[in-house]
NUKOL-257512 format. One record per atom (N, C-alpha, C): residue number from 1; residue in one letter; x, z, y. Coordinates in pm, 1 decimal. Layout:
N
NUM; A; X; Z; Y
...
This chain:
162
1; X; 83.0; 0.0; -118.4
1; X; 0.0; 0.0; 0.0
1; X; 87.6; 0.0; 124.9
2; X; 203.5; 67.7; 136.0
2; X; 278.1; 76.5; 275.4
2; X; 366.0; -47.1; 273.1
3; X; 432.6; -72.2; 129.8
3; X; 482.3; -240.4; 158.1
3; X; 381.0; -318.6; 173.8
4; X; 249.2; -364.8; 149.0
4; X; 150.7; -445.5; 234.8
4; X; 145.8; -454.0; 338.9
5; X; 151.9; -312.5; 427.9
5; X; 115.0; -286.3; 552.3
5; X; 213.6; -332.3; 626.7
6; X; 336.8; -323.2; 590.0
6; X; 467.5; -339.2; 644.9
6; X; 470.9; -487.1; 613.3
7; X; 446.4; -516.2; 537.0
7; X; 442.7; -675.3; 545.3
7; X; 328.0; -773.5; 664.1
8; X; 213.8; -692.0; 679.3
8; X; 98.4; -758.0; 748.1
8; X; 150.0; -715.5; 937.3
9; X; 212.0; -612.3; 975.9
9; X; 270.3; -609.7; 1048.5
9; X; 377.3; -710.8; 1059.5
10; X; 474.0; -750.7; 1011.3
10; X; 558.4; -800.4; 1043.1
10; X; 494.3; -946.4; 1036.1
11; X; 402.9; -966.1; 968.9
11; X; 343.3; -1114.0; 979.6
11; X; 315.3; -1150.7; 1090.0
12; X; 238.1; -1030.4; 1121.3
12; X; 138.4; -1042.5; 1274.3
12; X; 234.4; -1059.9; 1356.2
13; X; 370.7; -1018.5; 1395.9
13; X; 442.4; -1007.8; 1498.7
13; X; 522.4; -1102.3; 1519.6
14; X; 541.8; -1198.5; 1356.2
14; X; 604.5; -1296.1; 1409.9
14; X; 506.9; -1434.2; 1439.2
15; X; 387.8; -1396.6; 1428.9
15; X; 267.5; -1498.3; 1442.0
15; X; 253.2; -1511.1; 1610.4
16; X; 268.3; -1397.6; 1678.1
16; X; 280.9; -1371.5; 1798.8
16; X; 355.4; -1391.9; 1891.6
17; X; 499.8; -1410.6; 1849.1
17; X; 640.8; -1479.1; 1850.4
17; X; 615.3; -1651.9; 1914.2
18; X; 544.5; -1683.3; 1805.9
18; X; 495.2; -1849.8; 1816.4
18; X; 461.8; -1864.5; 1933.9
19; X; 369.9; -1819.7; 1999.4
19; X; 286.5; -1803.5; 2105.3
19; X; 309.0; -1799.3; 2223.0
20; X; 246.0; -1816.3; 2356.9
20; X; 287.3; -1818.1; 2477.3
20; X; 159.5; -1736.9; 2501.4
21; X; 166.8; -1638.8; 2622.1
21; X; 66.7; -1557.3; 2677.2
21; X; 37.6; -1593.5; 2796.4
22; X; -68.7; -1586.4; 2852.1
22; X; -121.4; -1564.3; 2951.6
22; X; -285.8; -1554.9; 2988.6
23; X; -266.2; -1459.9; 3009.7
23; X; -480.5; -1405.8; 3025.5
23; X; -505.1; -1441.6; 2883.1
24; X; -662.0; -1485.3; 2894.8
24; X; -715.6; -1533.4; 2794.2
24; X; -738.1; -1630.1; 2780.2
25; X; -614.8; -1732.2; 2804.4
25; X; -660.7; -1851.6; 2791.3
25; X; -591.7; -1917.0; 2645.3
26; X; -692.1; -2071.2; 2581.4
26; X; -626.5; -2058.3; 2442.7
26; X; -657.2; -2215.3; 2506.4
27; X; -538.7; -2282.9; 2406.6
27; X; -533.4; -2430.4; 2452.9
27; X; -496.1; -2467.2; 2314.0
28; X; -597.6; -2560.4; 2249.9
28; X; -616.2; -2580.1; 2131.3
28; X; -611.6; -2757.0; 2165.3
29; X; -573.1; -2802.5; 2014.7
29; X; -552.4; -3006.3; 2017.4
29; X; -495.1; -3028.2; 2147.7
30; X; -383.4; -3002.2; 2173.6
30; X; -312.2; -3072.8; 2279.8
30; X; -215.5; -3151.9; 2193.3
31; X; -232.0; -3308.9; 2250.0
31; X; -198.9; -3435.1; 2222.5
31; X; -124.9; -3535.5; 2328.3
32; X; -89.8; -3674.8; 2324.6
32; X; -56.9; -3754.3; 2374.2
32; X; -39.9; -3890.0; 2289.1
33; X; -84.9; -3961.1; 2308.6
33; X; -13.7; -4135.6; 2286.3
33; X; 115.9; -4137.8; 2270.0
34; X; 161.3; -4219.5; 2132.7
34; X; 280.4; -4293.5; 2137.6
34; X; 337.8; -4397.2; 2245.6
35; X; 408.5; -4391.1; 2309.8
35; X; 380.4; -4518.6; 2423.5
35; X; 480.2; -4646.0; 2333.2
36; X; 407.2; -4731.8; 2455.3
36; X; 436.2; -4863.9; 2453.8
36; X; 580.3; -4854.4; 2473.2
37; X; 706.5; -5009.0; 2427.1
37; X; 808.5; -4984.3; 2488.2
37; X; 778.2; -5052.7; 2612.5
38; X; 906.3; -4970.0; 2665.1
38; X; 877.0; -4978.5; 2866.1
38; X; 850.1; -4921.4; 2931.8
39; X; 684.4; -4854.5; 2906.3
39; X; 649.5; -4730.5; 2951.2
39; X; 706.2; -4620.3; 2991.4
40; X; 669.0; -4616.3; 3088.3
40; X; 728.8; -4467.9; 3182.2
40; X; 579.3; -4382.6; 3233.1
41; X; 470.7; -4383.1; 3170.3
41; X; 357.8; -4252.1; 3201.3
41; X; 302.8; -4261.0; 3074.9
42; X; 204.7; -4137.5; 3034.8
42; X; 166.9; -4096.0; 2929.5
42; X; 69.5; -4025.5; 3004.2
43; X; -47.6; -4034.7; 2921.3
43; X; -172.3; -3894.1; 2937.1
43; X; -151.6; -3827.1; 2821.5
44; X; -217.2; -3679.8; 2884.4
44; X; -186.9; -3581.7; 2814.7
44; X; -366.9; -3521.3; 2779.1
45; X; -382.9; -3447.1; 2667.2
45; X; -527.7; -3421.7; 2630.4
45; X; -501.1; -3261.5; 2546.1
46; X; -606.9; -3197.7; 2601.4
46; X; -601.3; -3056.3; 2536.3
46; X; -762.1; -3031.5; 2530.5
47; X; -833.5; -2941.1; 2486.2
47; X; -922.4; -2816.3; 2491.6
47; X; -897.3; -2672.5; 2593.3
48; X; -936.1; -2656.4; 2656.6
48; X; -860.3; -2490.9; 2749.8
48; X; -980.1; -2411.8; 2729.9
49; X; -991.5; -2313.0; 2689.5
49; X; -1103.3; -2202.0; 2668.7
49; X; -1003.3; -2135.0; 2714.0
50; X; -1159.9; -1994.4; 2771.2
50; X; -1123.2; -1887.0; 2866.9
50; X; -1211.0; -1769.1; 2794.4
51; X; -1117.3; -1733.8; 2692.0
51; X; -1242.8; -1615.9; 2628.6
51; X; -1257.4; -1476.9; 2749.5
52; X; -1160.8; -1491.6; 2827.4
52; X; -1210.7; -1346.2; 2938.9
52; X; -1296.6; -1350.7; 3033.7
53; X; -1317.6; -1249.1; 3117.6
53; X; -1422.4; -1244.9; 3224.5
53; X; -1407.9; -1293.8; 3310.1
54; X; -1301.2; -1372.8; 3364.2
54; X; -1265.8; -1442.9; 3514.8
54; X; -1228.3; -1568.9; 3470.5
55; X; -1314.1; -1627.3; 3579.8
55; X; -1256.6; -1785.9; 3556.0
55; X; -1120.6; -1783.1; 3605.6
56; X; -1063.7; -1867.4; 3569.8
56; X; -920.1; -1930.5; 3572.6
56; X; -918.8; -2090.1; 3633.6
57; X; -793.7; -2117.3; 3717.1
57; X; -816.1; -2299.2; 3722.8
57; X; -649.7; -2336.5; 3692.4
58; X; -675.1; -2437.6; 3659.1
58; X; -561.3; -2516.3; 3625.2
58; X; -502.4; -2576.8; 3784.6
59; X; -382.1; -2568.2; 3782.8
59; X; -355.3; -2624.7; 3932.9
59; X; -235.8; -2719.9; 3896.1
60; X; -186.3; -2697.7; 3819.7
60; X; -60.4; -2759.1; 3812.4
60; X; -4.4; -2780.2; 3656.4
61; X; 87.0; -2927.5; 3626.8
61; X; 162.2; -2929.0; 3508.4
61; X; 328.5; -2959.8; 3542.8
62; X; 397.1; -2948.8; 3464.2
62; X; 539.8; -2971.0; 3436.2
62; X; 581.7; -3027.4; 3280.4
63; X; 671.6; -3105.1; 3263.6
63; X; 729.8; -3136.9; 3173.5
63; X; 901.7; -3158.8; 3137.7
64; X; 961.0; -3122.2; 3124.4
64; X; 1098.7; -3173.9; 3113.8
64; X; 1120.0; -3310.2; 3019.9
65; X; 995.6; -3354.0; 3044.5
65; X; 1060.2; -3543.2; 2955.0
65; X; 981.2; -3602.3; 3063.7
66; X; 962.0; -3596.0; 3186.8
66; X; 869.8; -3681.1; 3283.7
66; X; 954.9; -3598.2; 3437.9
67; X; 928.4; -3687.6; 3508.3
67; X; 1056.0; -3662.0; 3669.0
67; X; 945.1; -3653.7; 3737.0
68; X; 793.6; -3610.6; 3699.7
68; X; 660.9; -3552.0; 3805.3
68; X; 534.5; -3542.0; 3698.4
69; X; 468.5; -3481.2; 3690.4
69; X; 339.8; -3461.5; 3634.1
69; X; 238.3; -3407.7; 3706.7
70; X; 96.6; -3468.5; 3721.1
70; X; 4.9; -3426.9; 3760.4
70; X; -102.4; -3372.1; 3652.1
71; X; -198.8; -3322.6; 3762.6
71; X; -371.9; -3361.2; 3681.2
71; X; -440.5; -3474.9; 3750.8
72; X; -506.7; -3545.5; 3672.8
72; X; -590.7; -3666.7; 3690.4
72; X; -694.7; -3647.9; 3671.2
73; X; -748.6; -3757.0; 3754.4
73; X; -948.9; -3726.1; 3695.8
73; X; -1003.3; -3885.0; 3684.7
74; X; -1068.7; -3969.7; 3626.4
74; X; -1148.6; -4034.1; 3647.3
74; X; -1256.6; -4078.2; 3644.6
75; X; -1318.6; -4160.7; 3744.8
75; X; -1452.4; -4192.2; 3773.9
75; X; -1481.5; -4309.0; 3825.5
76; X; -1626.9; -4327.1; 3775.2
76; X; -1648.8; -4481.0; 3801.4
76; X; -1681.4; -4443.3; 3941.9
77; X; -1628.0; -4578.0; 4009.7
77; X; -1648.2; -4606.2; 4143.4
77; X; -1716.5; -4704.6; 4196.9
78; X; -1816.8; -4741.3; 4263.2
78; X; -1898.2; -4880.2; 4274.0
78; X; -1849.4; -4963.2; 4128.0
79; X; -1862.1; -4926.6; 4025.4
79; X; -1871.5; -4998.8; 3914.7
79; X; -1746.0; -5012.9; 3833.5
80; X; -1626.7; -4960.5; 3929.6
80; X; -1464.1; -4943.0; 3863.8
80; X; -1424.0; -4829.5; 3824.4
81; X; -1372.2; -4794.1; 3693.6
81; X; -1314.5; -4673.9; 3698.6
81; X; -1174.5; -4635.1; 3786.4
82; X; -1159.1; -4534.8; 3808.6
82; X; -1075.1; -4548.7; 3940.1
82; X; -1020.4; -4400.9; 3864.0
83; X; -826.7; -4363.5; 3849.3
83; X; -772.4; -4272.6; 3813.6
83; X; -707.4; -4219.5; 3961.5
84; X; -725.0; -4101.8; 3975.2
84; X; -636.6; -4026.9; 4115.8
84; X; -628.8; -3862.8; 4040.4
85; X; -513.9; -3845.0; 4122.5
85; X; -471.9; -3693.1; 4142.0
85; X; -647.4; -3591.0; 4159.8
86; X; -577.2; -3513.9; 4051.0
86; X; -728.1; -3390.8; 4032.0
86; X; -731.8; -3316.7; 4226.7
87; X; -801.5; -3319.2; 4264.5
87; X; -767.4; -3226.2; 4386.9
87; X; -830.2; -3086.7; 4372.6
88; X; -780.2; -2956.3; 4353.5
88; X; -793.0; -2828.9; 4364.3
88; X; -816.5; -2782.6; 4202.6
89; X; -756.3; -2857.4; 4125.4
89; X; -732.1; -2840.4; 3998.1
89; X; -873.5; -2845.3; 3902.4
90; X; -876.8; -2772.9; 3790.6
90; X; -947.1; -2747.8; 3668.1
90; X; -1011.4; -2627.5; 3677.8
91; X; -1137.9; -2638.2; 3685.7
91; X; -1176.9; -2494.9; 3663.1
91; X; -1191.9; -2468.9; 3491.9
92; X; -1141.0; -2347.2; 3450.9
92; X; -1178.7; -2312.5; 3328.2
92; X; -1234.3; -2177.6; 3387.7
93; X; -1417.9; -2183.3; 3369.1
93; X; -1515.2; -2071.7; 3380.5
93; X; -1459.9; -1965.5; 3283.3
94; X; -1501.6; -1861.6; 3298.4
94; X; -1518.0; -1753.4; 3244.6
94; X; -1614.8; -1745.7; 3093.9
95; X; -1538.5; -1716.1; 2987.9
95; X; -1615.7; -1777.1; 2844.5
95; X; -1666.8; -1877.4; 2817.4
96; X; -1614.1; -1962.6; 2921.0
96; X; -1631.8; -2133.4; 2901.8
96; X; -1495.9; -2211.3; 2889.6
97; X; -1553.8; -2356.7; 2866.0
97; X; -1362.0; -2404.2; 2816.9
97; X; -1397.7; -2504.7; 2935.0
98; X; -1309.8; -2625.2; 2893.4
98; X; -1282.4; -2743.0; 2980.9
98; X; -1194.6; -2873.0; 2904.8
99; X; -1212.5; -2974.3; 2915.9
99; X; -1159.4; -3040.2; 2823.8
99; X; -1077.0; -3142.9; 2888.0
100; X; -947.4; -3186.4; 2822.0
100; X; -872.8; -3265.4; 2930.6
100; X; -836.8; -3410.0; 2798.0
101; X; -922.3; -3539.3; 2811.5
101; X; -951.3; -3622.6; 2747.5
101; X; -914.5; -3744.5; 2797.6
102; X; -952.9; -3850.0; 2679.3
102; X; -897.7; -3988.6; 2731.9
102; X; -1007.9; -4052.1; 2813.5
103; X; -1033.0; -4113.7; 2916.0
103; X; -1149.2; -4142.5; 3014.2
103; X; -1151.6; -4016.7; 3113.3
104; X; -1129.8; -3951.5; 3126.3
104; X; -1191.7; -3828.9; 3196.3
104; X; -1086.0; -3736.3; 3256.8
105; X; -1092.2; -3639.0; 3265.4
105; X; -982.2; -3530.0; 3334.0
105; X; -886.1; -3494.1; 3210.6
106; X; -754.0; -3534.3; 3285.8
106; X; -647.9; -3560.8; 3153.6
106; X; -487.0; -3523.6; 3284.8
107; X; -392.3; -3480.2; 3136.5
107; X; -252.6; -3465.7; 3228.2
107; X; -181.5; -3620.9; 3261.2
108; X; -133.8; -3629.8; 3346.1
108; X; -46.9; -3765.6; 3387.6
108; X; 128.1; -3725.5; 3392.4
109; X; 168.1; -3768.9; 3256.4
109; X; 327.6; -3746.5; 3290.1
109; X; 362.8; -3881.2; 3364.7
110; X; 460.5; -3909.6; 3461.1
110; X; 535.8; -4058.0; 3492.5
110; X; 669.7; -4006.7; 3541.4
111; X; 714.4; -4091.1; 3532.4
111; X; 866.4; -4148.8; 3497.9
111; X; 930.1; -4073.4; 3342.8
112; X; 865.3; -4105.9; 3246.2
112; X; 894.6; -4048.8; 3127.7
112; X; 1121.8; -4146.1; 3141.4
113; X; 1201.3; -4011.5; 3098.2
113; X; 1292.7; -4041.8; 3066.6
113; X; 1348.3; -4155.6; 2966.5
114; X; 1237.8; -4137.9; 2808.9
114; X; 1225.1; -4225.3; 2704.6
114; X; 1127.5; -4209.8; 2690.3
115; X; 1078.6; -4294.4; 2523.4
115; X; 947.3; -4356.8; 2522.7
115; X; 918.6; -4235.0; 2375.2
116; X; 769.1; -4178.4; 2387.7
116; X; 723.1; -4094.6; 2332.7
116; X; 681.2; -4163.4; 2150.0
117; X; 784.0; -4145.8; 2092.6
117; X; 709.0; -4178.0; 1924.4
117; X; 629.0; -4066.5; 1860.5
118; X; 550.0; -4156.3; 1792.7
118; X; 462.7; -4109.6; 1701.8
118; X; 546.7; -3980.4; 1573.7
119; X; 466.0; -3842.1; 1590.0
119; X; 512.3; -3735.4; 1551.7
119; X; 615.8; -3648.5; 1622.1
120; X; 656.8; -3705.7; 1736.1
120; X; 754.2; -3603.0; 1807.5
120; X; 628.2; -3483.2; 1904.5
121; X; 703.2; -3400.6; 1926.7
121; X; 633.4; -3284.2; 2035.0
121; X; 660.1; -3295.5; 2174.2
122; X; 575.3; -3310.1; 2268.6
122; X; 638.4; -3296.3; 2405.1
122; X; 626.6; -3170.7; 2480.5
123; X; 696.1; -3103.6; 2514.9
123; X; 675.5; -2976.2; 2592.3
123; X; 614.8; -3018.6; 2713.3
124; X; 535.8; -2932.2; 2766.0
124; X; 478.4; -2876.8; 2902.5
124; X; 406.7; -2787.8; 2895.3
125; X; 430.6; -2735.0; 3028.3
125; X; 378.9; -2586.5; 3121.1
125; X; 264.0; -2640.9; 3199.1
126; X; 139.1; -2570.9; 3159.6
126; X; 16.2; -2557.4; 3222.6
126; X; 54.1; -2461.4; 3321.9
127; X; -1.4; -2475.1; 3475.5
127; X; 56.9; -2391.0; 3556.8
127; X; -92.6; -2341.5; 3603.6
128; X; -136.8; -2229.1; 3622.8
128; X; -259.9; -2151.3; 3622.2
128; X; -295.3; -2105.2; 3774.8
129; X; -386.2; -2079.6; 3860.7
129; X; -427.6; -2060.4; 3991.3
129; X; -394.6; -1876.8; 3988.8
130; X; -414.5; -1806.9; 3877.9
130; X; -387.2; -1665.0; 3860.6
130; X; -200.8; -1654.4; 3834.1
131; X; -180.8; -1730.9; 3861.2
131; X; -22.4; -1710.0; 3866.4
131; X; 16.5; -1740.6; 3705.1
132; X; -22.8; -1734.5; 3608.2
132; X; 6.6; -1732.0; 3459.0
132; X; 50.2; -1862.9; 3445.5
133; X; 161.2; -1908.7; 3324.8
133; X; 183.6; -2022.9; 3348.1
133; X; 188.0; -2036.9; 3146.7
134; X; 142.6; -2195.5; 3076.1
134; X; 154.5; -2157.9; 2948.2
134; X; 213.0; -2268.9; 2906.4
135; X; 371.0; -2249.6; 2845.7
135; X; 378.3; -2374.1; 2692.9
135; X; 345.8; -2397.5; 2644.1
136; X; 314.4; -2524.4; 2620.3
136; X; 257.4; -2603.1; 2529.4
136; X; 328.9; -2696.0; 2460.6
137; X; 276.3; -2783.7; 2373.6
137; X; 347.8; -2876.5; 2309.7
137; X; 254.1; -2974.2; 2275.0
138; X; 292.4; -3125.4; 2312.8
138; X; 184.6; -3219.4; 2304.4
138; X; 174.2; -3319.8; 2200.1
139; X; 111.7; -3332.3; 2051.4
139; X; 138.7; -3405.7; 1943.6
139; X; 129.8; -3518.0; 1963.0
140; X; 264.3; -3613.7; 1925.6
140; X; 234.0; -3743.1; 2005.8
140; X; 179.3; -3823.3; 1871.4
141; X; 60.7; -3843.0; 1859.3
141; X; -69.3; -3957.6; 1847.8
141; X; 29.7; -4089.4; 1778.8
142; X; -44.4; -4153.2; 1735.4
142; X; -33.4; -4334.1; 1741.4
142; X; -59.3; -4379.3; 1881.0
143; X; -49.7; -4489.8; 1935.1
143; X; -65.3; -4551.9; 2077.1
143; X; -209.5; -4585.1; 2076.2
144; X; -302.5; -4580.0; 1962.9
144; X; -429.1; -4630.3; 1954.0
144; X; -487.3; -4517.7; 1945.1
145; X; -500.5; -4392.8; 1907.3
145; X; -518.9; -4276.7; 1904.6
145; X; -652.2; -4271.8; 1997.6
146; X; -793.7; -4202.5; 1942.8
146; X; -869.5; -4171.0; 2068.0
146; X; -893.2; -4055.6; 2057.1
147; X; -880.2; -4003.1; 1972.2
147; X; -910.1; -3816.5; 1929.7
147; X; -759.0; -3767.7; 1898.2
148; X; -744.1; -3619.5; 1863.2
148; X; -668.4; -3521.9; 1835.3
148; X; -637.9; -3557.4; 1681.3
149; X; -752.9; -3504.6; 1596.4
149; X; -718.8; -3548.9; 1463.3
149; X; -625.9; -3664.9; 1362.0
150; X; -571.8; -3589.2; 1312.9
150; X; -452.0; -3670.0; 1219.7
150; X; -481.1; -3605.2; 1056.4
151; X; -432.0; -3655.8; 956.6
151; X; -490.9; -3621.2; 839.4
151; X; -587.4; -3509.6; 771.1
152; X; -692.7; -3478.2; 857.6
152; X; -798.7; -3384.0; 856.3
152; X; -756.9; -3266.5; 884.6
153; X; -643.8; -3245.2; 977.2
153; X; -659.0; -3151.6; 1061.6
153; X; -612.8; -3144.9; 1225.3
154; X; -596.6; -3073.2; 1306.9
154; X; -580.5; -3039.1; 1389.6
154; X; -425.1; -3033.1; 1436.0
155; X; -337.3; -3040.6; 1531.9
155; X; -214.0; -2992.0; 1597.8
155; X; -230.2; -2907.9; 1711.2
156; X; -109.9; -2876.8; 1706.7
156; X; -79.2; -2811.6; 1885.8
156; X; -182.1; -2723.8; 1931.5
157; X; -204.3; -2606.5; 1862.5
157; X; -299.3; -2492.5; 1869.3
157; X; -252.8; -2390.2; 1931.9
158; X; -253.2; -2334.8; 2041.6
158; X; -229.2; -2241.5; 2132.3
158; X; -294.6; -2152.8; 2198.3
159; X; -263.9; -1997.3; 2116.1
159; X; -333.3; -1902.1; 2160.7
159; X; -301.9; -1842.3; 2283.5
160; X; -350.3; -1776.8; 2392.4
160; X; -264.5; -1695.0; 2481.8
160; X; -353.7; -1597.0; 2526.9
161; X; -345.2; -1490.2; 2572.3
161; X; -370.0; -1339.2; 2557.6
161; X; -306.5; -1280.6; 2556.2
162; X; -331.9; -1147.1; 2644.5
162; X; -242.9; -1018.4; 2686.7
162; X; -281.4; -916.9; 2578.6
């Protein structure tokens, strides 16, 4: 019974290890496209839930494989879809999520250094309006890719919590 216990502790702690903290926010299927060769931008796609009591907003990203990253949003415009800079970020409500997808509100890496293949990880920092900031890692997709899913399951699952 105490080597169990001592074992389920030490599980837990290095499960926790994995992890990046901040509030309660959990950022689950964060992805990206293989790019094209040539390419120098990539979108980026996550899930952000806020299991705590205060909303949270997304204000900002970073990457160390891209020389600027934004948030993006798009919307049809007199009949064009039209991509621009998110202005005043992402709200993630309070026990609500937010979703950052292909068509829609998504990360923008550009001037990628090299070109993103299929199965590598890309790091970036979600940068938070409460000061919290979270690593992530972005599963890079096929270039045709329209969802998260790859052989019936999921990648790039990220818990964070104090």
């Amino acid at each position: 019974m105490r080597l169990s216990l001592f074992a389920a502790v030490i599980v837990t702690s290095l499960s926790m290890l994995s992890s990046a903290f901040a509030g309660e926010i959990e950022v689950t299927s964060a992805w990206t496209r293989a790019t094209l060769p040539g390419a120098k931008v990539a979108g980026g796609f996550a899930m952000i839930s806020n299991s705590g009591r205060t909303a949270d907003r997304l204000v900002g990203v970073s990457s160390p494989v891209a020389a600027k990253a934004e948030l993006h949003t798009m919307k049809m415009v007199d009949d064009v879809m039209v991509m621009r800079p998110m202005e005043g970020g992402l709200m993630i409500p309070a026990g609500g999520s937010a979703e950052l997808k292909p068509g829609g509100d998504h990360l923008m890496l550009m001037g990628l250094a090299e070109g993103l293949k299929e199965g590598d990880k890309v790091p970036v920092t979600l940068k938070f309006e409460s000061g919290s900031e979270i690593g992530i890692e972005l599963m890079v997709m096929p270039a045709n890719a329209k969802e998260m899913k790859h052989g019936g399951h999921k990648h790039g699952e990220h818990k964070h919590s104090e």
